[in-house]
VEXFIBA-147196 format. One record per residue (C-alpha): residue number from 1; x, y, z. Coordinates in Angstrom, 2 decimals. Layout:
N
+--------+---------+---------+---------+
! torlum !       u !       v !       w !
+--------+---------+---------+---------+
!    NUM !       X !       Y !       Z !
...
+--------+---------+---------+---------+
//
This chain:
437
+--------+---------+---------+---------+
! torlum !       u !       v !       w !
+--------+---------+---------+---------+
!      1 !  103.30 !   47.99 !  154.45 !
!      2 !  105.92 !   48.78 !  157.36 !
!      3 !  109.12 !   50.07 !  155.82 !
!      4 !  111.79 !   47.94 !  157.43 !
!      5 !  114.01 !   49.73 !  160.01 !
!      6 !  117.80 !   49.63 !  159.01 !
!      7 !  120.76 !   51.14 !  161.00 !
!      8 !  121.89 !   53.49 !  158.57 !
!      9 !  118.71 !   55.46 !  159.55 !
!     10 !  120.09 !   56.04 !  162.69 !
!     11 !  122.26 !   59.04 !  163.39 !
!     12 !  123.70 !   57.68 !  166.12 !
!     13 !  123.25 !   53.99 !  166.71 !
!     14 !  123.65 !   52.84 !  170.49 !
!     15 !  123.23 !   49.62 !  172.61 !
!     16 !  119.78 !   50.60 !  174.72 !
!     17 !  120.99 !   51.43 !  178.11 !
!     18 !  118.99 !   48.56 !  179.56 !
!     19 !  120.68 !   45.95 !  177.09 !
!     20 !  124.23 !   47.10 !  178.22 !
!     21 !  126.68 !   44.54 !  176.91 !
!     22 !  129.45 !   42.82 !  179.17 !
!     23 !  132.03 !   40.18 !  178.87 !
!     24 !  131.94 !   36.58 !  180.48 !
!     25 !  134.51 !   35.20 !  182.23 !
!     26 !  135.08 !   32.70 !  178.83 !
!     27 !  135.00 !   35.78 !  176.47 !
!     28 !  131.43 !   36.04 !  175.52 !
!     29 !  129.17 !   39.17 !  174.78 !
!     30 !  126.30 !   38.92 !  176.71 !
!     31 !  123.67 !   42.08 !  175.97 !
!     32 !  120.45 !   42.78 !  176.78 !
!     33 !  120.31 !   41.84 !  180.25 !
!     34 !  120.09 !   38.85 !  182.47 !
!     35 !  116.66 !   38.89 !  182.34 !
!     36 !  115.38 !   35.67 !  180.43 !
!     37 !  113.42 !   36.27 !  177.39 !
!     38 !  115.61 !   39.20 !  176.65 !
!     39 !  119.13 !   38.60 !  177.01 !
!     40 !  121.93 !   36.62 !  174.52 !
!     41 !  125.53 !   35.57 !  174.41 !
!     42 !  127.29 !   36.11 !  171.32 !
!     43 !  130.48 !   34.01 !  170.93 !
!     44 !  133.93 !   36.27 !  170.33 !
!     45 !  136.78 !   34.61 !  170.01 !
!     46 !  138.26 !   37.38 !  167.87 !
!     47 !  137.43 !   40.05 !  170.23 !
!     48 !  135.45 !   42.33 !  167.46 !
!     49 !  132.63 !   42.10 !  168.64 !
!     50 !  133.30 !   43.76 !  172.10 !
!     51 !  134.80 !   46.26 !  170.28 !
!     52 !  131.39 !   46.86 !  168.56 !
!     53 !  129.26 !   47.30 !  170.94 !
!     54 !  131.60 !   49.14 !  173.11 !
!     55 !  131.70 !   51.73 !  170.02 !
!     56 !  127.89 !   52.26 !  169.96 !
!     57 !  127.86 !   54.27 !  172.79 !
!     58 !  125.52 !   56.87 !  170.94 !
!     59 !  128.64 !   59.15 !  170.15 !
!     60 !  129.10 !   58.15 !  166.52 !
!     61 !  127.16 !   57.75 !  163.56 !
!     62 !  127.10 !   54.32 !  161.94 !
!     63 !  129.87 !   54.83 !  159.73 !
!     64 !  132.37 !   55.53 !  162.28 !
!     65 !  131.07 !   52.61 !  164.64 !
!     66 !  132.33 !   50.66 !  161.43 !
!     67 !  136.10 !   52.69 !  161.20 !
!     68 !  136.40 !   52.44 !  165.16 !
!     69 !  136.33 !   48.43 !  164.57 !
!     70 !  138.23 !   48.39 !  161.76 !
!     71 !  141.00 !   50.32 !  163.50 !
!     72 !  141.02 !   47.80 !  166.18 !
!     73 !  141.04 !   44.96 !  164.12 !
!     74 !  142.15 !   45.74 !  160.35 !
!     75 !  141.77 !   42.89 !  158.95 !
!     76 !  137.87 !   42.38 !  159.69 !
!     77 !  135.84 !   42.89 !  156.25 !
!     78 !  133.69 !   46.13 !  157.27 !
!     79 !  130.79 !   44.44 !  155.79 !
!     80 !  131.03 !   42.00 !  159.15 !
!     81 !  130.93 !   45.27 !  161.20 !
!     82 !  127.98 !   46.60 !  159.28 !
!     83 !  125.90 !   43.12 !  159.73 !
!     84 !  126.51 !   42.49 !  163.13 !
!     85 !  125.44 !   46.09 !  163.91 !
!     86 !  122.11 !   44.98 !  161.76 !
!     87 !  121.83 !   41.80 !  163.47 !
!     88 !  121.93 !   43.87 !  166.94 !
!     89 !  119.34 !   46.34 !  165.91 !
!     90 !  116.75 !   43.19 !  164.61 !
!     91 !  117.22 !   41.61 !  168.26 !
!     92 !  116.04 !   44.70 !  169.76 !
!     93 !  119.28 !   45.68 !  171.16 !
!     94 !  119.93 !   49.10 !  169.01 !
!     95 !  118.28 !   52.55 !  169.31 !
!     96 !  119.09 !   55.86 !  168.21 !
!     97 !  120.88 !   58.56 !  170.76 !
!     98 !  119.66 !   61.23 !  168.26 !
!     99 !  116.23 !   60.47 !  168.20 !
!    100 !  113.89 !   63.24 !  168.69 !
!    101 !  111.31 !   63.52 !  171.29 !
!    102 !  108.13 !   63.36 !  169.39 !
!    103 !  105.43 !   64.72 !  172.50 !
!    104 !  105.26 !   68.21 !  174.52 !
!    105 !  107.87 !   68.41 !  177.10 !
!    106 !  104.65 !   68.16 !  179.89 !
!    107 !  104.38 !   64.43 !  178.21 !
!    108 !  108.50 !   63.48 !  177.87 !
!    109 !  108.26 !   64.05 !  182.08 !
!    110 !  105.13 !   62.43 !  182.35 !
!    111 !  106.44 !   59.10 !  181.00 !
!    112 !  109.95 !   59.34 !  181.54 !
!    113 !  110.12 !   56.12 !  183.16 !
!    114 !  107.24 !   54.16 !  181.72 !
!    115 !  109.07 !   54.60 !  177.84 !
!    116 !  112.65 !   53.44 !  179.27 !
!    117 !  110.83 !   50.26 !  180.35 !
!    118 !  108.77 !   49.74 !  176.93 !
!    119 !  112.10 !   50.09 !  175.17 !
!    120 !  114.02 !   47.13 !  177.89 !
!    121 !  111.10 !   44.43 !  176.82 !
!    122 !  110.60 !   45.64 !  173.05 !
!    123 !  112.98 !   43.57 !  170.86 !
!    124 !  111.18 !   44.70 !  167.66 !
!    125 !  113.74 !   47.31 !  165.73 !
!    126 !  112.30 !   50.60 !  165.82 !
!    127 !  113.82 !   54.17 !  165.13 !
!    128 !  112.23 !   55.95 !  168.47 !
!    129 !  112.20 !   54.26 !  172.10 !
!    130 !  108.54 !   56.53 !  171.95 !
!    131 !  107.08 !   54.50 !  169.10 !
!    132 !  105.35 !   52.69 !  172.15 !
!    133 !  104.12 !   55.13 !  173.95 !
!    134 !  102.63 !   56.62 !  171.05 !
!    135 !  100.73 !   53.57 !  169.74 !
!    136 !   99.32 !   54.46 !  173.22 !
!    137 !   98.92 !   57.72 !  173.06 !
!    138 !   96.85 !   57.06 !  170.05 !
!    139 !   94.80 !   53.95 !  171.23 !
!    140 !   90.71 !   54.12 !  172.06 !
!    141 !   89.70 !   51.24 !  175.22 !
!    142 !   86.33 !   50.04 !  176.07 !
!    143 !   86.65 !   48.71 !  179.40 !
!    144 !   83.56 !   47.00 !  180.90 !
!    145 !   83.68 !   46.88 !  184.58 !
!    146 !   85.11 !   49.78 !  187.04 !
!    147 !   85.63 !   47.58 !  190.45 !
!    148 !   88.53 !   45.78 !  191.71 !
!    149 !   89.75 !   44.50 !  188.84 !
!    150 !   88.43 !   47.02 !  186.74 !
!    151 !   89.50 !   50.31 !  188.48 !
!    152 !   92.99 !   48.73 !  189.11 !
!    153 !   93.29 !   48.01 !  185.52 !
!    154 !   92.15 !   51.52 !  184.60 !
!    155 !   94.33 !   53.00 !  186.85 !
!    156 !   97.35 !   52.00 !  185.59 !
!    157 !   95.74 !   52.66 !  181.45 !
!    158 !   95.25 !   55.73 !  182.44 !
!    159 !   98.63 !   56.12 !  184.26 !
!    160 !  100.18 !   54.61 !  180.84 !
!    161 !   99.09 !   57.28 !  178.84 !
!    162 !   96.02 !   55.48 !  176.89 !
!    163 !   94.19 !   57.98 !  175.26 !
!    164 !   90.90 !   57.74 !  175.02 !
!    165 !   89.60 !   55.18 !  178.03 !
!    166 !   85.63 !   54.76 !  177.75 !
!    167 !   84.11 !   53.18 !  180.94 !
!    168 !   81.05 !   51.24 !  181.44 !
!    169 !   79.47 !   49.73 !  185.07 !
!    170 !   75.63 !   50.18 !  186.28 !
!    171 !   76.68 !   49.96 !  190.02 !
!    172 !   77.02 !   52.87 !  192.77 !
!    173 !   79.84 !   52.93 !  195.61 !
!    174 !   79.17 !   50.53 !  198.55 !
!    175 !   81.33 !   50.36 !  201.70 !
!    176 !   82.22 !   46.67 !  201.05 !
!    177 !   83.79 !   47.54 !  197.60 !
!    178 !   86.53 !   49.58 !  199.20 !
!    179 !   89.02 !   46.80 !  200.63 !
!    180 !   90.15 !   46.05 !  197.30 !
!    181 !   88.76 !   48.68 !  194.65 !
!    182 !   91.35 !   51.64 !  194.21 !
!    183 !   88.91 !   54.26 !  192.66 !
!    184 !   86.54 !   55.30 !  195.49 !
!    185 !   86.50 !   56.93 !  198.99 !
!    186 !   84.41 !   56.85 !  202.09 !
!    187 !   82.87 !   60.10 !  200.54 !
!    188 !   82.07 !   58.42 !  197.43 !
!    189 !   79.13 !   55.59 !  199.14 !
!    190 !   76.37 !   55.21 !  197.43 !
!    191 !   77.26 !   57.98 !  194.01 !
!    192 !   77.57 !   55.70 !  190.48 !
!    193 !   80.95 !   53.84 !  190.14 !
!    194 !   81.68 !   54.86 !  186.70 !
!    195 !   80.97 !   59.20 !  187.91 !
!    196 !   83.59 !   58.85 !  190.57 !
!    197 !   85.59 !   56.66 !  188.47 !
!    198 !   85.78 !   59.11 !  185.60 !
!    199 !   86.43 !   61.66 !  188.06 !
!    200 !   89.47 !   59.95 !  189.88 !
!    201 !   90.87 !   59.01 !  186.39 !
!    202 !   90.55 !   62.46 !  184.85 !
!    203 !   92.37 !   63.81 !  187.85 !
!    204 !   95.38 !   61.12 !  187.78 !
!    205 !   96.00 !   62.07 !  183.79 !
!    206 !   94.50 !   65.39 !  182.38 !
!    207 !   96.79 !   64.70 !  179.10 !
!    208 !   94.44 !   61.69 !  178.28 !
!    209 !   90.65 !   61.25 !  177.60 !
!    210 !   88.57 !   59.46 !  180.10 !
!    211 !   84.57 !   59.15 !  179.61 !
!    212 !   82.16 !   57.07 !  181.09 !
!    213 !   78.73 !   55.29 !  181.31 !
!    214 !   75.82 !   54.30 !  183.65 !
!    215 !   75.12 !   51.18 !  181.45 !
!    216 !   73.46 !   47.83 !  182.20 !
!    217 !   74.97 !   44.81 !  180.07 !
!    218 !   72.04 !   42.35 !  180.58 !
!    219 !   72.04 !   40.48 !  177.22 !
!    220 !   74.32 !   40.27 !  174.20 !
!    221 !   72.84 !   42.81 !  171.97 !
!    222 !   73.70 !   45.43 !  174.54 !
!    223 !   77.02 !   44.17 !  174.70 !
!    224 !   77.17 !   43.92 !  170.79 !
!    225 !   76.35 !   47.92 !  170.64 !
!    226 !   78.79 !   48.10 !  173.35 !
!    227 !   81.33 !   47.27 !  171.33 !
!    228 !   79.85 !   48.65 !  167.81 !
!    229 !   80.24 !   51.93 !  169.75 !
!    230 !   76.53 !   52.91 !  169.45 !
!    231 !   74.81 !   54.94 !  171.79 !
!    232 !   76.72 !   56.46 !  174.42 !
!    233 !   79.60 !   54.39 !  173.71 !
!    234 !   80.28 !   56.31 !  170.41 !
!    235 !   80.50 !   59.91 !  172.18 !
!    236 !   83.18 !   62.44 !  171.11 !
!    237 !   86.47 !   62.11 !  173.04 !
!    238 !   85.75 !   64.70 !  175.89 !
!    239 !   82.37 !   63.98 !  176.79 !
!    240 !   81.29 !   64.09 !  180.60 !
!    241 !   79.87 !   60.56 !  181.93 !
!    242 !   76.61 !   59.85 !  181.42 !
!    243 !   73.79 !   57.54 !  182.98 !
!    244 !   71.86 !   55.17 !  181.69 !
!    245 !   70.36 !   52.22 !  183.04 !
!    246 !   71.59 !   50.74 !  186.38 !
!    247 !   71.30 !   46.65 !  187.83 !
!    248 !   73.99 !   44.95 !  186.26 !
!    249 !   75.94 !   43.34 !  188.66 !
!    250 !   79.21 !   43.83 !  187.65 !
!    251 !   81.98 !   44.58 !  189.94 !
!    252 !   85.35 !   44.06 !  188.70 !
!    253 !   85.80 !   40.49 !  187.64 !
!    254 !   84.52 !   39.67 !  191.54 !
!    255 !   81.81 !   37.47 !  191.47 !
!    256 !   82.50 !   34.35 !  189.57 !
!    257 !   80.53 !   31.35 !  189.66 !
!    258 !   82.10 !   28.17 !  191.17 !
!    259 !   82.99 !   26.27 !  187.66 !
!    260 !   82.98 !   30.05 !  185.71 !
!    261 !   86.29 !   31.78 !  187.28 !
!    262 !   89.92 !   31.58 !  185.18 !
!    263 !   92.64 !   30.09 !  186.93 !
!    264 !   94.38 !   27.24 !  186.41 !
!    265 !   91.53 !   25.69 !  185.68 !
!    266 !   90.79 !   27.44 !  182.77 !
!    267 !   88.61 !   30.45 !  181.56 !
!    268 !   84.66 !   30.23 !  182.91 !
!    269 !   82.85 !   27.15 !  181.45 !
!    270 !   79.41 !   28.91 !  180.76 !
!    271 !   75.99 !   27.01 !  182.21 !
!    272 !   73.48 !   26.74 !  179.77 !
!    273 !   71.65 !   29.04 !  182.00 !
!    274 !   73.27 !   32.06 !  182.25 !
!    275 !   71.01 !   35.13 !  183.33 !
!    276 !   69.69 !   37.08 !  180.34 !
!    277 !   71.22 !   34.77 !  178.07 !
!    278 !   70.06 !   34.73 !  174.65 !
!    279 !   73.23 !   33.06 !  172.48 !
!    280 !   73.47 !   29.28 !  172.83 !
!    281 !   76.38 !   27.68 !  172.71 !
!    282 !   75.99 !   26.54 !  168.97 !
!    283 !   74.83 !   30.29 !  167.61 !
!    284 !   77.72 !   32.16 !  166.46 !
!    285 !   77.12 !   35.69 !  166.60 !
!    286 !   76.13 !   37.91 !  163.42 !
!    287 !   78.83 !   39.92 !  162.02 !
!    288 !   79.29 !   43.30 !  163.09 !
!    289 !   80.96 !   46.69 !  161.36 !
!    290 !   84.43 !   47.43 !  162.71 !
!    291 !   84.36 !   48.71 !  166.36 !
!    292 !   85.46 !   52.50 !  166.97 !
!    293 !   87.57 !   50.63 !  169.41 !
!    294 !   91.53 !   49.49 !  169.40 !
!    295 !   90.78 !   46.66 !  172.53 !
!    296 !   88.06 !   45.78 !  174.77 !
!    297 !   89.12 !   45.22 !  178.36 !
!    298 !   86.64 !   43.06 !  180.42 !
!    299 !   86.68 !   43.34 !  183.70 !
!    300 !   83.04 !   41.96 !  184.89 !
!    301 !   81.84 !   38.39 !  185.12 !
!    302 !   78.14 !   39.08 !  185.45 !
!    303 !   75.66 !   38.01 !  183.81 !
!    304 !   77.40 !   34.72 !  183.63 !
!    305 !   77.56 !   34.83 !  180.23 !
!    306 !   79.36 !   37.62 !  179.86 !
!    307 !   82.43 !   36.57 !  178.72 !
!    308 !   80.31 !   34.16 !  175.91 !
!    309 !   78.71 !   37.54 !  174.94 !
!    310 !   82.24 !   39.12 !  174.44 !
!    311 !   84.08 !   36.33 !  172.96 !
!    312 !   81.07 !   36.74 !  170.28 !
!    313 !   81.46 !   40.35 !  169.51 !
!    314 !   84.59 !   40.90 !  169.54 !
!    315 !   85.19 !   37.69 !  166.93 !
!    316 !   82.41 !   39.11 !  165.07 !
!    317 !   83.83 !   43.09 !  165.11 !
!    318 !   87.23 !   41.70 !  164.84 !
!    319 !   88.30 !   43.46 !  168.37 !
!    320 !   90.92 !   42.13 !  170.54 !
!    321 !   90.09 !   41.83 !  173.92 !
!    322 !   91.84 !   40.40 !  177.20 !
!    323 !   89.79 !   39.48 !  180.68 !
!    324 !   90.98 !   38.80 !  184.32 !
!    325 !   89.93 !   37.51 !  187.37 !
!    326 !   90.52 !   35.31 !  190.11 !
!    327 !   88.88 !   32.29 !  192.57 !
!    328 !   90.21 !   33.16 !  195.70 !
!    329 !   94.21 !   33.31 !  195.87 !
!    330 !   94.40 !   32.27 !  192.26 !
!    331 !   94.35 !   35.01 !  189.46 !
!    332 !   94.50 !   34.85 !  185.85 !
!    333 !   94.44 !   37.55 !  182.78 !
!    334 !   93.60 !   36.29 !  179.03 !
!    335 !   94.37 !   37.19 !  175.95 !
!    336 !   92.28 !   37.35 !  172.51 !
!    337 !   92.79 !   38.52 !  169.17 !
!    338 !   90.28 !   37.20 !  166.68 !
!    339 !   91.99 !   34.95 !  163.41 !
!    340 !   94.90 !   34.86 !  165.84 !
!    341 !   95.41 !   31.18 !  167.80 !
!    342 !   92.36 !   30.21 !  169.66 !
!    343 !   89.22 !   32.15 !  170.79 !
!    344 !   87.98 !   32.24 !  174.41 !
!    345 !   85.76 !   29.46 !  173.86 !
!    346 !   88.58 !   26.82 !  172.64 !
!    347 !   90.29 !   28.05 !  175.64 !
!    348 !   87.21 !   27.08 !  177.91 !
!    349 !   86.35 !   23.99 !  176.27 !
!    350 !   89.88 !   22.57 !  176.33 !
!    351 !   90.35 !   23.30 !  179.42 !
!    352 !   87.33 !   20.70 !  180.13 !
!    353 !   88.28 !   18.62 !  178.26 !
!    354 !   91.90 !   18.52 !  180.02 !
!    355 !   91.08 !   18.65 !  183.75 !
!    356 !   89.96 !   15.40 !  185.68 !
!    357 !   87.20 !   16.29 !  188.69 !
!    358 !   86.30 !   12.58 !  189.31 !
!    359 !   82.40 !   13.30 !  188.96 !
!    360 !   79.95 !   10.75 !  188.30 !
!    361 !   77.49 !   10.65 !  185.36 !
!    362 !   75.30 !   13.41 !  184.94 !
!    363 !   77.08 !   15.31 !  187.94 !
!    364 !   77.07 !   19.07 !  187.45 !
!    365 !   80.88 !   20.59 !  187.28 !
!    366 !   79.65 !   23.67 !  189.67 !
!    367 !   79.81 !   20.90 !  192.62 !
!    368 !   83.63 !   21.26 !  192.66 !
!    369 !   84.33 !   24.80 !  193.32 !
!    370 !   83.33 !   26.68 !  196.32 !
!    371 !   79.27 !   28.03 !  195.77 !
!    372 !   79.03 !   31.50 !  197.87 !
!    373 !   77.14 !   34.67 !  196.82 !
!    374 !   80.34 !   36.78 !  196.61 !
!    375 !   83.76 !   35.90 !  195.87 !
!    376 !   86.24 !   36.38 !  198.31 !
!    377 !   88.77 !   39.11 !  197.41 !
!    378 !   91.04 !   41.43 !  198.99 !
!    379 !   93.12 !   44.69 !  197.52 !
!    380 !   96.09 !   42.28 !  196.90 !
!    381 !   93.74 !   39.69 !  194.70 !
!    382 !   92.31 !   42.27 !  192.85 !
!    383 !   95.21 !   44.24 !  192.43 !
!    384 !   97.26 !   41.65 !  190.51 !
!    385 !   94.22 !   41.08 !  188.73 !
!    386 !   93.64 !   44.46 !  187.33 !
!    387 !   97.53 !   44.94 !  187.01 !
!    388 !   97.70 !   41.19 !  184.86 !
!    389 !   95.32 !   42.90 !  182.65 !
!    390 !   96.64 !   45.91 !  182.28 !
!    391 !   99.56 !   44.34 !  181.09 !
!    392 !   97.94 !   42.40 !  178.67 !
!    393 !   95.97 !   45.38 !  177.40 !
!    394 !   99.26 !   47.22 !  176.91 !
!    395 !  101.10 !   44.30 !  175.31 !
!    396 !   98.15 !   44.15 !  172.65 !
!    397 !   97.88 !   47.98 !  172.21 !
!    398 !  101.94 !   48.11 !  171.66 !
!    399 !  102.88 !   44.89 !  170.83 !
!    400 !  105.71 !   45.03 !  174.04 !
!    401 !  106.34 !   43.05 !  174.73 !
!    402 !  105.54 !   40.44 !  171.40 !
!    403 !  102.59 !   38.22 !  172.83 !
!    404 !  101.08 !   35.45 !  170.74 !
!    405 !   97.03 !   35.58 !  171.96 !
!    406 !   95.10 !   32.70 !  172.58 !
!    407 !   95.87 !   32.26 !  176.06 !
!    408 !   96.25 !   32.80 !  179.78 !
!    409 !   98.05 !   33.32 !  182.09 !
!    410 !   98.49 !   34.29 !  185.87 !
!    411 !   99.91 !   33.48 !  189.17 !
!    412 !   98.98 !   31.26 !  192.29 !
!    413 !   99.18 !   32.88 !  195.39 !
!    414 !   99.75 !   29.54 !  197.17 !
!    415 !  102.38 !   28.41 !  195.22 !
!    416 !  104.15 !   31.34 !  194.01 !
!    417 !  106.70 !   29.18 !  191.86 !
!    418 !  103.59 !   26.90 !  190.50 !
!    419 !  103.44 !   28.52 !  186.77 !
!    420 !   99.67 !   29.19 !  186.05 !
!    421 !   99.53 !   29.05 !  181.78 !
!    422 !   96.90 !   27.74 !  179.77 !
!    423 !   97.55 !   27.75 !  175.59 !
!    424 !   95.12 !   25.20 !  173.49 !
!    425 !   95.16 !   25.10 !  169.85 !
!    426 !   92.69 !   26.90 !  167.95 !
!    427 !   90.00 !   24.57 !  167.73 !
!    428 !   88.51 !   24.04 !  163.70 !
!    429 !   85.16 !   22.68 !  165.26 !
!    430 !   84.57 !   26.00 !  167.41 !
!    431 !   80.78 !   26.98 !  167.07 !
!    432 !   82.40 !   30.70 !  167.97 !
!    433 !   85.49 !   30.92 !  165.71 !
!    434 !   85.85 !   27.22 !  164.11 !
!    435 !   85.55 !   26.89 !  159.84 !
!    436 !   81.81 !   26.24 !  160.65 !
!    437 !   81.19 !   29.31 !  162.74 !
+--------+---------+---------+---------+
//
């Protein structure tokens, strides 16, 4: 059990320098910035509480935050003093200007601005701003799929300080890939995506681990042992890339089929067809022993089933796991956490169950969307695709910022203002994760 954080632990207790408090016009306290989801107004018609937060400036220790109030305003009970300070430090708003720097100084300049942001969106107490980055530093990633999406998401795991990031694709370098997928050069045509991926990665962070895999994901026992950490997949931290297998078709979240792409629309309804697929839609997968993994990141949509296959291990390993992708200018990340709101099935089958396309009996959904070999993508697509689910894969492997999974979410690049969300309750009648499963 987490011992609770309280402010007399902290040697000198300080409003975070990105919650800096000011006065309204009327009065008011406002703190934690303007930013919504962050910020509050605290009512002061006394005056007391400006003095408060003007006295945690990190140069005093708790009990003389208390007796620089007091002196302002004698006749405030201390013990108001001492709870506001705790009610401060439960919104998120407190850390300590004594706390030590718990990584190599190589590591403090590394992240020096990635931890300052952490600590601005975490409004969980904590006694370090590094807690974080450590819960990073710490963390083991499977990430399926080193393409657009893939190798933009990796890119900025890596960058974040993940620690051990274990990559899988079958597929070499083409010259079409490089419009949009961040990891390759010219000189790089025709080698294996996940070799030059490795070796890109390993050069951007040498403080972190970064292996890899030639592997084909062709049915859902390969993607169960995937995520059991079997075979390759279970190497040491520090092992070179290895090949195995190539042909799966994977290429960063990039080639969706017409009904099967997230987006407003929802996550991928599954055919009943998918290539190599062996779980129907009523088989709920076996359990599995706990994965050697914190958090699967899927960044492949092929086979079509793919994200079937992963919804199933991952509920069965208990493994969170987020996805992205995108159908032309629209591009969505999700978010899953098995026992935790609804699974990406409930997602997909609300979803159908909410949208209205107007077909006639017996009409296949796949008529509605756009039917093409390859999806159309550029570096701008696929990078806010990789960088939606990095963020999601850094939200679960922190908890900063606090996300409740079972959903998705993303952005329309034709209607920038047009929120693109998609929650549905879990659903109890779920052959994946329902009381039946």
């Amino acid at each position: 059990m987490t011992e609770a954080v309280t402010v007399e632990a902290f040697g000198r207790p300080r409003i975070k320098p990105e919650h800096r408090a000011y006065r309204t016009v009327d009065g008011n306290v406002r703190v934690g910035s303007v930013i919504h989801g962050i910020g509050a107004e605290i009512a002061d018609p006394q005056g007391w509480v400006w003095t408060l937060v003007e006295a945690m400036d990190g140069s005093r220790g708790p009990s003389e935050v208390v007796a620089e109030v007091l002196r302002t305003h004698p006749d405030l009970p201390g013990e108001d003093a001492r709870q506001a300070m705790a009610d401060l430090l439960a919104a998120g708003f407190v850390d300590d200007a004594r706390a030590s720097v718990p990584v190599p100084p190589r590591e403090e300049d590394r992240y020096s601005r990635g931890v300052p942001l952490l600590r601005w969106m975490d409004l969980a107490p904590r006694t370090s701003p590094w807690d974080a980055q450590l819960r990073l530093r710490e963390a083991r990633v499977l990430l399926i799929g080193v393409g657009g999406t893939g190798g933009h998401a990796a890119q900025a795991l890596v960058a974040s300080g993940v620690g051990h990031v274990h990559c899988v694709d079958p597929d070499a370098v083409e010259l079409s890939n490089l419009n949009r997928q961040p990891l390759y050069r010219e000189s790089d045509l025709g080698r294996p995506k996940v070799e030059a991926a490795v070796a890109t990665l390993r050069a951007l962070n040498s403080d972190v681990t970064v292996t890899g895999e030639r592997r084909e994901v062709a049915r859902p026992e390969e993607l169960a042992a995937l995520v059991a950490g079997s075979r390759q997949a279970g190497r040491p931290p520090g092992g070179p890339p290895s090949v195995s297998a190539a042909g799966w078709g994977a290429t960063g979240a990039e080639h969706h089929k017409p009904d099967g792409t997230p987006g407003p629309a929802g996550p991928p309804a599954e055919t009943a067809e998918g290539a190599g697929r062996a779980l129907s839609s009523s088989t709920p997968a076996p359990a599995l022993p706990p994965s050697p993994y914190d958090l699967l990141v899927l960044a492949a949509d092929r086979p079509d089933a793919i994200r079937q296959w992963t919804n199933r291990a991952c509920l069965a390993a208990g493994l969170p796991w987020v996805d992205a992708g995108y159908r032309g200018p629209l591009v969505t990340a999700g978010v899953y956490v098995p026992g935790q709101g609804a699974c990406w099935e409930c997602l997909r089958d609300g979803e159908i169950a909410r949208r209205d396309l107007r077909l006639g009996p017996g009409q296949d959904p796949e008529v509605a969307s756009p039917r093409m070999p390859w999806n159309p993508a550029s570096a701008v697509t696929a990078g806010l695709s990789g960088a939606l689910l990095a963020h999601a894969a850094l939200a679960l492997l922190t908890g900063v910022p606090a996300m409740e999974p079972g959903f998705r979410f993303g952005v329309n690049l034709m209607l920038p203002g047009d929120p693109v969300h998609q929650r549905t309750p879990r659903h109890l009648d779920c052959p994946a994760c329902g009381e039946r499963a």
